[in-house]
N, CA, C and O of each residue as an XYZ file, in Angstrom:
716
protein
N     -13.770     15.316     11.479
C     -13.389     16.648     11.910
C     -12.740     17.364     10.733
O     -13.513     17.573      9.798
N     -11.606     17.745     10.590
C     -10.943     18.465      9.930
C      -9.410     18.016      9.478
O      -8.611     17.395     10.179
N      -9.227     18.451      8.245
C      -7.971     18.046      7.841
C      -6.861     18.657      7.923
O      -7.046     19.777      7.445
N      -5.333     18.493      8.418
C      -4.217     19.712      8.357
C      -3.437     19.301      7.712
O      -2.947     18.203      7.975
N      -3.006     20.090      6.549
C      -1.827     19.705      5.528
C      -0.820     20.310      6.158
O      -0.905     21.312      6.868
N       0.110     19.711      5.901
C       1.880     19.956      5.521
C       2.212     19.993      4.359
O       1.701     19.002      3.836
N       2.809     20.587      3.579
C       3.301     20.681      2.562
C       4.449     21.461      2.269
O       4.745     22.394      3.016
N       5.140     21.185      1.255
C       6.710     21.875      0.845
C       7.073     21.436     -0.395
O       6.235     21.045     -1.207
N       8.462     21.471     -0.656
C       9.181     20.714     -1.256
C       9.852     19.318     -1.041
O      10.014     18.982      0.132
N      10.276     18.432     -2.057
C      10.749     17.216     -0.710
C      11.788     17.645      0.192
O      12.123     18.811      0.397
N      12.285     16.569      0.733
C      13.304     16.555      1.902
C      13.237     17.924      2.546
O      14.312     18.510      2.415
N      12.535     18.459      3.046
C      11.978     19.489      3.970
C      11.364     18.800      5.123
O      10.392     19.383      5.602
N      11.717     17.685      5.674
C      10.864     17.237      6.902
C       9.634     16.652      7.225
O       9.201     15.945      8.136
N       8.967     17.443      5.634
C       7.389     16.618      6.231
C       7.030     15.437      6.750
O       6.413     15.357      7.812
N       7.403     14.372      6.012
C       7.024     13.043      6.477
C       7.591     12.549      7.464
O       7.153     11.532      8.002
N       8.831     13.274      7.945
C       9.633     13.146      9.285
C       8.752     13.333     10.750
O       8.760     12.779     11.849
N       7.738     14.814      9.881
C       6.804     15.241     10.906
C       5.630     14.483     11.122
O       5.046     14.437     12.204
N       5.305     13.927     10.164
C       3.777     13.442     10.015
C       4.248     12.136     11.241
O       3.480     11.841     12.157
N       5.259     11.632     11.104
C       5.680     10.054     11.655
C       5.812     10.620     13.083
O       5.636      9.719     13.902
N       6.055     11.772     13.631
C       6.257     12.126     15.142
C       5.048     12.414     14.971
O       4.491     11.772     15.861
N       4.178     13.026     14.341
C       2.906     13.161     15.502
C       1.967     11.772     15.096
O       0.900     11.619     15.691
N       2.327     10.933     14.235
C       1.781      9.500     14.536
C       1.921      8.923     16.053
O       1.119      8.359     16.798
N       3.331      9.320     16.195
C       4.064      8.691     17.270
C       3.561      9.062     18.625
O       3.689      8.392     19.650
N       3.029     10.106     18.506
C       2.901     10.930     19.570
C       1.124     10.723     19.446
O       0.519     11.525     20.158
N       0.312      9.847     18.712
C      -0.833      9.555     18.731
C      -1.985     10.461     18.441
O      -3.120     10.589     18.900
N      -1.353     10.979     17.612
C      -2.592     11.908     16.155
C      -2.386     10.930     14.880
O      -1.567     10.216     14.302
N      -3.863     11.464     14.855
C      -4.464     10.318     13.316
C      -3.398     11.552     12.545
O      -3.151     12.686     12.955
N      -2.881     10.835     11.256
C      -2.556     10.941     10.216
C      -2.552     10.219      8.852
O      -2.606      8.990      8.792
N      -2.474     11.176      7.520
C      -2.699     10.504      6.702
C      -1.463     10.655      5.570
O      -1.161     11.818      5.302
N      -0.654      9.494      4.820
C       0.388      9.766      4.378
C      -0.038     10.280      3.232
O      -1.181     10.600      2.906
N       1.038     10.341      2.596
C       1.510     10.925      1.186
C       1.127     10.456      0.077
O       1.401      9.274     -0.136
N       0.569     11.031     -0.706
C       0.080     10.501     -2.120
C       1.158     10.126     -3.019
O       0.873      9.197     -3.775
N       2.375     10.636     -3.131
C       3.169     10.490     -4.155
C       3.982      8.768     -3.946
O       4.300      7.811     -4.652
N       4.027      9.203     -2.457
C       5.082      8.042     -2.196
C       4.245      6.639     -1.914
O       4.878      5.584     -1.918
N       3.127      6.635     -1.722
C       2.236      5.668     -1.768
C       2.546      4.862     -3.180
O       3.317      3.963     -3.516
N       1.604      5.605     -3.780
C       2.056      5.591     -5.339
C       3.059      4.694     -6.064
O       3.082      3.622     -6.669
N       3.735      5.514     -5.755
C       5.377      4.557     -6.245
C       5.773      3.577     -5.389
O       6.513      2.764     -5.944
N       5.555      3.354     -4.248
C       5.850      2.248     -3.577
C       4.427      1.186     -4.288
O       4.857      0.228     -4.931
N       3.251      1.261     -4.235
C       2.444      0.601     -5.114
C       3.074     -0.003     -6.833
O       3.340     -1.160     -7.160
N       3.146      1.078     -7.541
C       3.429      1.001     -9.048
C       4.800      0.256     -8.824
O       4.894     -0.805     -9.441
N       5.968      0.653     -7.990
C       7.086     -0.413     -8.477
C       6.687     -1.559     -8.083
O       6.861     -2.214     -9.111
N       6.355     -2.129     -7.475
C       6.130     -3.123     -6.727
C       5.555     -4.457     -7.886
O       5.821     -5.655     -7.783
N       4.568     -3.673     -9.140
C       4.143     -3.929     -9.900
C       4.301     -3.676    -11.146
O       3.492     -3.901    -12.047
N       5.576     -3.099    -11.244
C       5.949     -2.601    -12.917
C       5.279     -2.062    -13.522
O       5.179     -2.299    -14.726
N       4.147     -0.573    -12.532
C       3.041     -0.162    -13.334
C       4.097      1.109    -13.884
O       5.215      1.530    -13.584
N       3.205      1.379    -14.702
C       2.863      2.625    -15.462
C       2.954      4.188    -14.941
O       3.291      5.175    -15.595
N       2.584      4.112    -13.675
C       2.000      5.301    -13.299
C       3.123      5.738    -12.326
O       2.790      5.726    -11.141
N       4.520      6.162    -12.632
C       5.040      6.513    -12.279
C       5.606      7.919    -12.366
O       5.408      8.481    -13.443
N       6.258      8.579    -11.460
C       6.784     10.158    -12.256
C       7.688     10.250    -13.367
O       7.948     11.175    -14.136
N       8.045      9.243    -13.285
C       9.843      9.273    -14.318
C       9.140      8.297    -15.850
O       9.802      8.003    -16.845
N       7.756      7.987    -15.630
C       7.138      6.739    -16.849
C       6.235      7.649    -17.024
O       6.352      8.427    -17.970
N       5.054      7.738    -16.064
C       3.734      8.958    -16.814
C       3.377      9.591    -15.812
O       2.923      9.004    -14.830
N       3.520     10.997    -15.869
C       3.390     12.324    -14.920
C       1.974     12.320    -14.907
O       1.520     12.490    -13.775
N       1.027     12.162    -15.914
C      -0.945     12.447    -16.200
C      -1.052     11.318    -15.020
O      -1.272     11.634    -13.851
N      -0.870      9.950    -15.458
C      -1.354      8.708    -14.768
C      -1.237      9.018    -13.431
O      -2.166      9.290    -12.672
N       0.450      8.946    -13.055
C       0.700      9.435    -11.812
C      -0.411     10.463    -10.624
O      -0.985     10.308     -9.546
N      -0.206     11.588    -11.728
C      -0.951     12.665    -10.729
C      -2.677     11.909    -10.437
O      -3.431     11.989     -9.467
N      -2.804     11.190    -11.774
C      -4.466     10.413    -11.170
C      -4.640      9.302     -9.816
O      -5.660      9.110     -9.154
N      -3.229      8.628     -9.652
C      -3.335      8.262     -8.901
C      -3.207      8.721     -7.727
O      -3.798      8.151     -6.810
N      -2.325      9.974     -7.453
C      -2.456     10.783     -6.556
C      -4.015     11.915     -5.549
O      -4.313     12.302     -4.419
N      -4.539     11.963     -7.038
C      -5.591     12.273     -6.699
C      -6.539     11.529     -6.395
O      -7.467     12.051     -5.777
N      -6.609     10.188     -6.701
C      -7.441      9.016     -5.942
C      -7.174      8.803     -4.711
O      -7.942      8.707     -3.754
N      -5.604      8.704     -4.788
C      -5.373      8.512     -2.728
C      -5.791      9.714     -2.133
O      -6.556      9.588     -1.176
N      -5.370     11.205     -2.578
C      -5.701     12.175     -1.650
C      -7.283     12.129     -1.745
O      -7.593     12.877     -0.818
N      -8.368     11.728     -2.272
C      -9.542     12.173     -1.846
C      -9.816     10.862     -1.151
O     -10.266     11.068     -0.024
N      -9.701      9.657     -1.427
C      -9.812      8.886     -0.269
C      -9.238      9.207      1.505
O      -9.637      8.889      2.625
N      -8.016     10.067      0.892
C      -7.556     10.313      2.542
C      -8.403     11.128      3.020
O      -8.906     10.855      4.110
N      -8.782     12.352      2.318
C      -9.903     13.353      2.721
C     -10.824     13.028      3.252
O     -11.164     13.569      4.305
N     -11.726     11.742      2.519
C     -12.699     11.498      2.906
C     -12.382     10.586      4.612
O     -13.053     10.478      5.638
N     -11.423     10.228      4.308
C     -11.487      9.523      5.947
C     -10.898     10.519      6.760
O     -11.089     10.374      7.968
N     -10.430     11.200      6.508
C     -10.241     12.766      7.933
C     -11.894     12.831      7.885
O     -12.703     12.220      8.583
N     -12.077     13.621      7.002
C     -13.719     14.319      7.309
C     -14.858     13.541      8.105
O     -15.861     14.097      8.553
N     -14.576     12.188      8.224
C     -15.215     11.481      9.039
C     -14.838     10.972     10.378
O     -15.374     10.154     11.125
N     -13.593     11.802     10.484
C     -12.716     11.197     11.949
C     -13.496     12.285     12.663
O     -14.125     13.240     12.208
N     -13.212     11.746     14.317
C     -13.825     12.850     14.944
C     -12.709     13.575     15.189
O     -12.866     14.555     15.917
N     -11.836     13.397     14.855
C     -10.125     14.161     15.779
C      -9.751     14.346     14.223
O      -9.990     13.785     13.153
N      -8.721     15.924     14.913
C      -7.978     16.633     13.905
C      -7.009     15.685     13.206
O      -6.373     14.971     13.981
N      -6.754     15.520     11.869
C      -5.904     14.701     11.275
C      -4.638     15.094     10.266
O      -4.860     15.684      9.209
N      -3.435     14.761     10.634
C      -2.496     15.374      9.805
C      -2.241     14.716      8.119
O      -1.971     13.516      8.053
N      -2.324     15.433      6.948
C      -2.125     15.149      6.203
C      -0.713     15.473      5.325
O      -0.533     16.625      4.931
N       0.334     14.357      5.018
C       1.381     14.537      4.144
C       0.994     14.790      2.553
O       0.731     14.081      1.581
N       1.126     16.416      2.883
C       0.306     17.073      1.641
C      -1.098     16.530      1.253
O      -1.662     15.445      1.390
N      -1.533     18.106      0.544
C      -3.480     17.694     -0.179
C      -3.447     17.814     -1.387
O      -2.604     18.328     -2.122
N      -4.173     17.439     -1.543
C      -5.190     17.765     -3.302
C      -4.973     18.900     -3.932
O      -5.757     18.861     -4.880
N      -4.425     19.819     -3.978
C      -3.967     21.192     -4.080
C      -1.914     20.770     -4.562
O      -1.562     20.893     -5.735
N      -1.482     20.580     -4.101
C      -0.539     19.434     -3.758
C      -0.279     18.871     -5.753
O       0.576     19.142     -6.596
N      -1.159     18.273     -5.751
C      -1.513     17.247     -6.921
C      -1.227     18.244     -8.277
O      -0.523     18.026     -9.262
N      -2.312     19.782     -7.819
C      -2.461     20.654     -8.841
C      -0.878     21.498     -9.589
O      -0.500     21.943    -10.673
N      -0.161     21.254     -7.605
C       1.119     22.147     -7.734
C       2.220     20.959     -8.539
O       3.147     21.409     -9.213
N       2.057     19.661     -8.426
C       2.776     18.797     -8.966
C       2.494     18.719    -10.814
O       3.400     18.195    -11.463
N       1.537     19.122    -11.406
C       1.366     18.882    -12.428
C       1.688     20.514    -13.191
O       2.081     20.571    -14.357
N       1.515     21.470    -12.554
C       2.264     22.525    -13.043
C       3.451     22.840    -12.732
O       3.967     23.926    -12.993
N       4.101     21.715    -12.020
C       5.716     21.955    -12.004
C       6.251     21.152    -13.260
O       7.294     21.469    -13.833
N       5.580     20.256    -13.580
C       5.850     19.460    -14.684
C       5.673     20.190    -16.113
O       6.207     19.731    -17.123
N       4.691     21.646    -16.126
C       4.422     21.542    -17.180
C       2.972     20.876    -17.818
O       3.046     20.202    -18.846
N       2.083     21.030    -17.366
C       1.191     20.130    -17.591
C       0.165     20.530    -16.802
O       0.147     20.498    -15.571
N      -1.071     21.075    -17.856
C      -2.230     21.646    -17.095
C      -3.096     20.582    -16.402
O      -3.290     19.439    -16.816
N      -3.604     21.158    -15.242
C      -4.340     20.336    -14.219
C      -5.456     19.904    -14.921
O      -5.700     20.783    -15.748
N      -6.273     18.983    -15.017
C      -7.768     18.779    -15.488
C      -8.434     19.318    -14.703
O      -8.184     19.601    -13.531
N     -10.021     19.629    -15.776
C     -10.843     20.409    -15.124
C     -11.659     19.823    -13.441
O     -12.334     20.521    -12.685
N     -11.281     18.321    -13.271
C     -11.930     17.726    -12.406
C     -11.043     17.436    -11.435
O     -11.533     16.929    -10.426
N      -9.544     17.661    -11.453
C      -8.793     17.968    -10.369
C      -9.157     19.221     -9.615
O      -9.587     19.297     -8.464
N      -8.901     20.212    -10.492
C      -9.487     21.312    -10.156
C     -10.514     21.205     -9.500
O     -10.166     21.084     -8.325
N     -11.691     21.177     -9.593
C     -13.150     20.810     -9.112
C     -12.662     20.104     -7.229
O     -13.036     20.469     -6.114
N     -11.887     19.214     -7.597
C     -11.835     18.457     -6.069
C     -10.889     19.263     -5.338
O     -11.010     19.230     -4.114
N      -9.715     20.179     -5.961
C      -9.153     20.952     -5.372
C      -9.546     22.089     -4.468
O      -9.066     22.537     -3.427
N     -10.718     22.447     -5.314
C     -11.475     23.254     -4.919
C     -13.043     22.779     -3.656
O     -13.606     23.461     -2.800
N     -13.229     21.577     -4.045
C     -14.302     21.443     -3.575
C     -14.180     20.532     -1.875
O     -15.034     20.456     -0.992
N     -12.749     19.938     -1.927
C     -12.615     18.912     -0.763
C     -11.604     19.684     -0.228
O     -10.508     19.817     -0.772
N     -12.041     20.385      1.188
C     -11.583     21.454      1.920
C     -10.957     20.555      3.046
O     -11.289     19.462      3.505
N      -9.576     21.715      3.414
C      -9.049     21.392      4.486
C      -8.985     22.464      5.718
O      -9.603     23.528      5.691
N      -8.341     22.135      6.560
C      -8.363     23.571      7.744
C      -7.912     24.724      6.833
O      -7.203     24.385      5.885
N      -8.183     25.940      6.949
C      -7.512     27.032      6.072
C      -6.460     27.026      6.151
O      -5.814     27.062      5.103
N      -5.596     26.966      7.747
C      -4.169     27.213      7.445
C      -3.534     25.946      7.157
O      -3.818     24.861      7.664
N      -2.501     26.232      6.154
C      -1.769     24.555      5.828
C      -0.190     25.341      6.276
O       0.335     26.430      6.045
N       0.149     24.186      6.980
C       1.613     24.394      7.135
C       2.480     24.129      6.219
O       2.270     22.966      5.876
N       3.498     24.646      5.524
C       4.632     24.864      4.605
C       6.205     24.333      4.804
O       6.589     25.485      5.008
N       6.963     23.853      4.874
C       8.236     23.140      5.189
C       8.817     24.127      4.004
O       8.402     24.379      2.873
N      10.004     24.595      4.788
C      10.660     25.302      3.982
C      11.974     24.649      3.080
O      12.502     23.733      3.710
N      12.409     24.827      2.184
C      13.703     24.384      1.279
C      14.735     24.297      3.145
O      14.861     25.161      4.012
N      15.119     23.241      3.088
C      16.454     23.478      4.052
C      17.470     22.198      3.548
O      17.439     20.969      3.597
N      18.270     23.120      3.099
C      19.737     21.594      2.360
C      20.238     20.878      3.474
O      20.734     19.779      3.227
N      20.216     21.228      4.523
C      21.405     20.410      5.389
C      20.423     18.867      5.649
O      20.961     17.759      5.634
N      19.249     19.031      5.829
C      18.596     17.730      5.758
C      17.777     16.765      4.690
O      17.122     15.730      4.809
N      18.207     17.767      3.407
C      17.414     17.238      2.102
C      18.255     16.137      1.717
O      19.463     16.375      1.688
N      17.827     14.867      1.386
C      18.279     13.801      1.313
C      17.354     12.978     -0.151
O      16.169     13.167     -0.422
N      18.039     12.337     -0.681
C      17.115     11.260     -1.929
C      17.243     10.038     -1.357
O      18.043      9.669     -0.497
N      16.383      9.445     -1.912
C      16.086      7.797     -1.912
C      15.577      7.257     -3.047
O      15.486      7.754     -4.169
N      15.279      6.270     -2.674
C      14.470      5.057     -4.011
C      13.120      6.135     -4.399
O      12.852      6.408     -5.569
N      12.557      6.531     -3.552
C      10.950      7.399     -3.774
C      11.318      8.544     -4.244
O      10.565      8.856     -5.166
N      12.438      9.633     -3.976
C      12.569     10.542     -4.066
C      14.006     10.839     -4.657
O      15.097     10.922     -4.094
N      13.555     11.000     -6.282
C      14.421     11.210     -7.128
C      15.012     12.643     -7.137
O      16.241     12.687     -7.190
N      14.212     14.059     -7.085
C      14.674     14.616     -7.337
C      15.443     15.598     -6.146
O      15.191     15.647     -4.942
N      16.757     16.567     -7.147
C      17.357     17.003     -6.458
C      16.942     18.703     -5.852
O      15.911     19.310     -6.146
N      17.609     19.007     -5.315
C      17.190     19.892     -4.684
C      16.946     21.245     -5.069
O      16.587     22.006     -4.169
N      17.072     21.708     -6.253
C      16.819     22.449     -6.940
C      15.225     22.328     -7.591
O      14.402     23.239     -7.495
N      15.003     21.193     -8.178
C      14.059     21.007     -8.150
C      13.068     20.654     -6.495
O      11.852     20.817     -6.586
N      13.525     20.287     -5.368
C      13.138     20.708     -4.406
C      12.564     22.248     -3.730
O      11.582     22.430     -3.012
N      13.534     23.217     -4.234
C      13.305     24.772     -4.234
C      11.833     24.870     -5.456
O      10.691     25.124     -5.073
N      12.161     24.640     -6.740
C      10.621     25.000     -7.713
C       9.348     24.031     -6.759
O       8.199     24.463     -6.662
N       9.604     23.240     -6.374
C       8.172     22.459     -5.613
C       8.095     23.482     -4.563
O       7.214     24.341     -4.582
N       8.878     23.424     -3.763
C       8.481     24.543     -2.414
C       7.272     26.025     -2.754
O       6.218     26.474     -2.303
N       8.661     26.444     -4.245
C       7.939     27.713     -4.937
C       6.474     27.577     -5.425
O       5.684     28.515     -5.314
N       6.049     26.093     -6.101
C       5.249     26.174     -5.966
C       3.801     26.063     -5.777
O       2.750     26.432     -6.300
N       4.360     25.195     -4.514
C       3.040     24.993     -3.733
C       2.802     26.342     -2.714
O       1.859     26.472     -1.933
N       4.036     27.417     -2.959
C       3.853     28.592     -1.958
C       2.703     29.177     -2.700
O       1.875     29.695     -1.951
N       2.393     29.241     -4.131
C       1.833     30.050     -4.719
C       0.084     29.158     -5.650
O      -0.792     29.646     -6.364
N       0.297     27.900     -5.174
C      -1.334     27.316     -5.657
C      -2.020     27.064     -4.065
O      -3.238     26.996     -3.905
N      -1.457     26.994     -3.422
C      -2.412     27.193     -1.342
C      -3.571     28.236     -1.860
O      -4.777     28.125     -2.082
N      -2.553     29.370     -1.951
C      -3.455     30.969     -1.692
C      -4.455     30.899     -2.816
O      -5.579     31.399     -2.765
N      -4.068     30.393     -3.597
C      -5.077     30.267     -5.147
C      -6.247     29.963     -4.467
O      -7.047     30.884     -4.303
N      -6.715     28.013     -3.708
C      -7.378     27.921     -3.266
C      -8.301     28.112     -2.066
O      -9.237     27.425     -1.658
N      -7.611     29.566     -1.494
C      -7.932     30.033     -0.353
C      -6.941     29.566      0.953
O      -7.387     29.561      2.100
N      -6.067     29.322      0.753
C      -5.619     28.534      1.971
C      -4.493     29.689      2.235
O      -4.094     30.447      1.351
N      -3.975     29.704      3.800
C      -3.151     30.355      4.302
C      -1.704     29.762      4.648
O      -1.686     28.579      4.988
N      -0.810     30.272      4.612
C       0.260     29.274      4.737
C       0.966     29.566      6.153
O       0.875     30.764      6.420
N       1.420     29.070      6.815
C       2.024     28.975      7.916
C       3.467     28.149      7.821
O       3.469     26.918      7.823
N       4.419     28.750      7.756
C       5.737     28.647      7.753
C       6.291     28.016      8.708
O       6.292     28.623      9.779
N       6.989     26.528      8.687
C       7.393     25.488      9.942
C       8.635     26.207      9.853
O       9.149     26.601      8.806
N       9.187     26.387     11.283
C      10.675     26.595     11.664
C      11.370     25.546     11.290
O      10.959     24.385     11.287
N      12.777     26.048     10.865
C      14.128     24.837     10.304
C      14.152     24.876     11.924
O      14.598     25.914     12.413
N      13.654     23.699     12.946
C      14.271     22.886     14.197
C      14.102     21.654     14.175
O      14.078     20.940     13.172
N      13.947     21.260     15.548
C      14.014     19.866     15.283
C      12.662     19.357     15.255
O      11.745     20.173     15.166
N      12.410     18.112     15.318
C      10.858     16.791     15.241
C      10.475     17.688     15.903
O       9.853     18.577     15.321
N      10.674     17.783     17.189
C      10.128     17.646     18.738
C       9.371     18.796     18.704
O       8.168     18.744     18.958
N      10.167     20.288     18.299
C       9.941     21.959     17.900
C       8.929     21.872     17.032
O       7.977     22.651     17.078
N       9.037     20.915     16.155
C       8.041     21.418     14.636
C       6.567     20.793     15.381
O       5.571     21.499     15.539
N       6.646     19.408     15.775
C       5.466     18.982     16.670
C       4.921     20.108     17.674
O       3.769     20.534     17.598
N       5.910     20.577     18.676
C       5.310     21.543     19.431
C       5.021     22.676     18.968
O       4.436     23.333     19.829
N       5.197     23.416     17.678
C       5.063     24.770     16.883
C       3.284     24.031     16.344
O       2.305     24.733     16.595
N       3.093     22.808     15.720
C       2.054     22.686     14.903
C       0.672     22.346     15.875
O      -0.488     22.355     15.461
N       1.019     22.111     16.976
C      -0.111     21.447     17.819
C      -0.570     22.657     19.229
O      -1.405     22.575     20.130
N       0.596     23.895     18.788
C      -0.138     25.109     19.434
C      -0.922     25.684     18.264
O      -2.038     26.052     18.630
N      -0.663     25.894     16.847
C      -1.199     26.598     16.559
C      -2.628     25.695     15.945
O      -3.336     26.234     15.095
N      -2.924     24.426     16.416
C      -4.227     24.200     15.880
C      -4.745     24.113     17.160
O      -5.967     23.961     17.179
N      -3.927     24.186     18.756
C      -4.669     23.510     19.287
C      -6.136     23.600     19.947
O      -6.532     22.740     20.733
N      -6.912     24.717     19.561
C      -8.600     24.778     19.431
C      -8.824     23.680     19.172
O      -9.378     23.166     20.144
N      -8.684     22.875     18.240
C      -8.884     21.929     17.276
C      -8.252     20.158     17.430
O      -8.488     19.104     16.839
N      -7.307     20.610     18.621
C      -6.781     19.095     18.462
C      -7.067     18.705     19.714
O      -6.823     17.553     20.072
């Protein structure tokens, strides 16, 4: 069927959300970044954000088109913790132009048009072992994945600061044609 991103900055909720509508029994597909690094430490690789930002984002872009490809073959709507687009906004926050073949899949491995957005909210932004940075740099990610969506055609839809339960019931009216 079709794919629905979430996306933001960190500690904005997403993966809070993705895990309630697991819970609540929609296919979903996690996160490229945090995959990643839970993989690479595990193994003293290389391909970390804080060791190599290029490597990293490749591995990111290997998980997100594998996740793609298994939405596009589900028959049911599937939530994705951030897309491929995602990848493009992570490597120009760094500083660091996208390759021409990110691009290409950014462009070419489509999701529902509208992607939902998690806004900067401090009272629940939190770090961990996965998630180094602080919240300032939380605000430039938000900024800008607000501004590479529309690049690739995509529309953004703005999640309310409430709770699980609100953001689940806000995201599953507005696809629900679809779910």
């Amino acid at each position: 069927m079709t794919g629905v991103v979430v996306t933001g900055g960190p500690g904005s909720g997403k993966t809070t959300l993705i895990e309630a509508l697991a819970a609540a029994g929609h296919h979903v597909q996690s996160e490229a970044g945090r995959a990643v690094i839970r993989r690479q430490t595990v193994i003293d690789g290389q391909a970390l954000p804080w060791r190599n930002r290029t490597l990293f984002a490749e591995l990111m872009l290997d998980h997100d088109l594998e996740a793609h490809g298994a939405s596009a073959s589900s028959p049911e709507v599937v939530f994705h913790d951030r897309g491929l687009p995602d990848v493009v906004g992570y490597l120009e926050l760094c500083g660091l132009p996208p390759p021409h073949h990110l691009l290409t899949a950014a462009r070419e491995f489509r999701y529902a048009r509208r992607v939902f957005i998690a806004p900067v909210w401090p009272e629940i932004f939190g770090q961990d072992a996965e998630r180094r940075q602080d919240l300032d740099e939380a605000r430039r990610t938000h900024d800008v994945m607000r501004a590479v969506y529309p690049r690739f055609g995509y529309e953004l839809i703005e999640l309310p600061k409430a709770s699980v339960e609100a953001r689940v019931a806000f995201i599953l009216e507005q696809v629900r044609p679809e779910v």
